[in-house]
N, C-alpha and C positions, 0 to 999 in steps of 0.2 A: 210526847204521844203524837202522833199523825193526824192528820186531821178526820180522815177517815176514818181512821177508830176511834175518836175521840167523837165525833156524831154517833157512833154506834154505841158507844158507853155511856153517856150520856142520857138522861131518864127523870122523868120527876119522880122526886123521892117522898115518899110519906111515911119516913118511920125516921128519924134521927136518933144516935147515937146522944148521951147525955156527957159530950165534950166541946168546951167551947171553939170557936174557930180566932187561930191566932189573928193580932193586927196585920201583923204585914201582909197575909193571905184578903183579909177584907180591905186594903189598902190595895194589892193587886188587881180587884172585883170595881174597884172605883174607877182602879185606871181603864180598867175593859171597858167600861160606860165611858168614860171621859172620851176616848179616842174611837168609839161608834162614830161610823158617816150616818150626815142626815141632809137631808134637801136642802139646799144653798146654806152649808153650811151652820144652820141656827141652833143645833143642840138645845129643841125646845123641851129641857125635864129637867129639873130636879132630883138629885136621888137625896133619898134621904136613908142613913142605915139607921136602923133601931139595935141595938145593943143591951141598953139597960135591962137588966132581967124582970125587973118590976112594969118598967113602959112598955117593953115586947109585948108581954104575958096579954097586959090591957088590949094590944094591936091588934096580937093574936086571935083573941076572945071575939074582937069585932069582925072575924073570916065568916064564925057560924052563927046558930042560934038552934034555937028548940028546933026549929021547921027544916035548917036546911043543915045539915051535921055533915056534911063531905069534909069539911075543914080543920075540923076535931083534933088533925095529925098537926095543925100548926103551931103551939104550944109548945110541943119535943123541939123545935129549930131554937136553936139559939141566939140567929139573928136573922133579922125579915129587912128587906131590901122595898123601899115605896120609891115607884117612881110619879113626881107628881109632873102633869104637862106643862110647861111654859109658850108664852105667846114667841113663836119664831120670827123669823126677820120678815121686813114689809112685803121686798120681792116674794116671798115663802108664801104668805098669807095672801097677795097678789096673784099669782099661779095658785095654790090654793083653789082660790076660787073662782077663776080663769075655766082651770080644769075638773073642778067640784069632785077633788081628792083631797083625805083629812093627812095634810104630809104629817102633822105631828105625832099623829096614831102610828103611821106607820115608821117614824124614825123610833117611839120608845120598842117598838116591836123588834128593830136592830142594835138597840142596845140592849135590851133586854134578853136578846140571843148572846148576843155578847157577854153579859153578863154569865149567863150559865155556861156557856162554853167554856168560860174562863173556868169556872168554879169545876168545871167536869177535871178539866185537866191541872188541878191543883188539888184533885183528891176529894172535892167537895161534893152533895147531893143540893139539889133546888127543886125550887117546884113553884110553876109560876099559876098569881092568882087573879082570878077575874072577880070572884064575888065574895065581897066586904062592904062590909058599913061603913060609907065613905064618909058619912057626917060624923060618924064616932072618931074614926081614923083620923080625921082635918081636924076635930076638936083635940083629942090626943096629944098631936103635931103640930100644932098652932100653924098650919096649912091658910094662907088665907082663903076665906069664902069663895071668893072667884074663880079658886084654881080648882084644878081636877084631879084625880089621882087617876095613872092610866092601869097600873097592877100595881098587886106584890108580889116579891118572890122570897119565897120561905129560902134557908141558907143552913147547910149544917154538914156534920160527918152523918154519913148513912148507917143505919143502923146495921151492924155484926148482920143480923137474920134478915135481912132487904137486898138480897142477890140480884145482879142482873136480871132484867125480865127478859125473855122474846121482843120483838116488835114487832106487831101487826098493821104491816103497810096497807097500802093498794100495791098494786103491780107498778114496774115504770109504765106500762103497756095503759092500765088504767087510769093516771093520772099524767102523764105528757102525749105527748104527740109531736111532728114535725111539719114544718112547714103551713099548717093550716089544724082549724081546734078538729 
């Protein structure tokens, strides 16, 4: 697929299909994080895949709760992708805070493109997650206390009736500009 269709087809999914996703395919999703650039090189994350159908279901369960049910859909994936932060290299953490930019935040945010991209064009549905019960999750995952989790991202076949959507951009007009903001 093109790359340019492959951004267009590409979607977070919130309905999965109840088929698991083979190894070699989640073995392909490792390698797409694995070979993400990130600021001098530090590769500051962890991925951790969950698989187990009984550990998922728990990891799952820690996306929602009574109050906040958007997550609900997590549970259908049959594998959830944790990326947790690691301390990157000195020079990194140096610039850093030189420049009082969070490079680590934003290198899992390029592997984590990466990640789905991968997953888009291997037939897969994702959907990346910002809100989870990170102390459940770390307990879960024997995660140590210090570290952080920067998302998850849900993993699976998309369900038969979960059709391409539209996407509702801004304009390029609305969001870039040339030579000055």
């Amino acid at each position: 697929m093109l790359f340019a269709e492959l951004i267009k087809h590409r979607q977070s999914v919130r309905a999965y299909a109840d088929r698991p996703v083979e190894r070699e395919k989640l073995e392909q999703l490792i390698e797409a994080v694995r070979l993400a650039p990130s600021a001098s090189n530090s590769q500051p994350w962890r991925l951790i895949m969950v698989t187990d159908p009984a550990l998922k279901d728990q990891v799952a369960r820690a996306t929602y709760s009574a109050l906040v049910s958007f997550n609900k859909f997590v549970p259908q994936a049959p594998a959830l992708a944790v990326l947790v932060i690691e301390r990157p290299r000195a020079v990194t953490q140096i610039g850093a805070w030189l420049k009082n930019r969070d490079f680590p935040l934003i290198d899992i945010g390029i592997a984590a493109s990466h990640f789905c991209l991968q997953a888009a064009e291997l037939g897969l549905g994702t959907c990346m997650l910002g809100w989870f019960d990170e102390t459940a999750i770390k307990r879960l995952l024997h995660i140590p206390a210090a570290k952080r989790i920067g998302l998850l991202i849900s993993v699976g076949y998309a369900a038969p009736d979960d059709p391409l959507r539209p996407k509702h951009r801004k304009s390029a007009e609305a969001m870039s500009s040339r030579d000055r903001y």
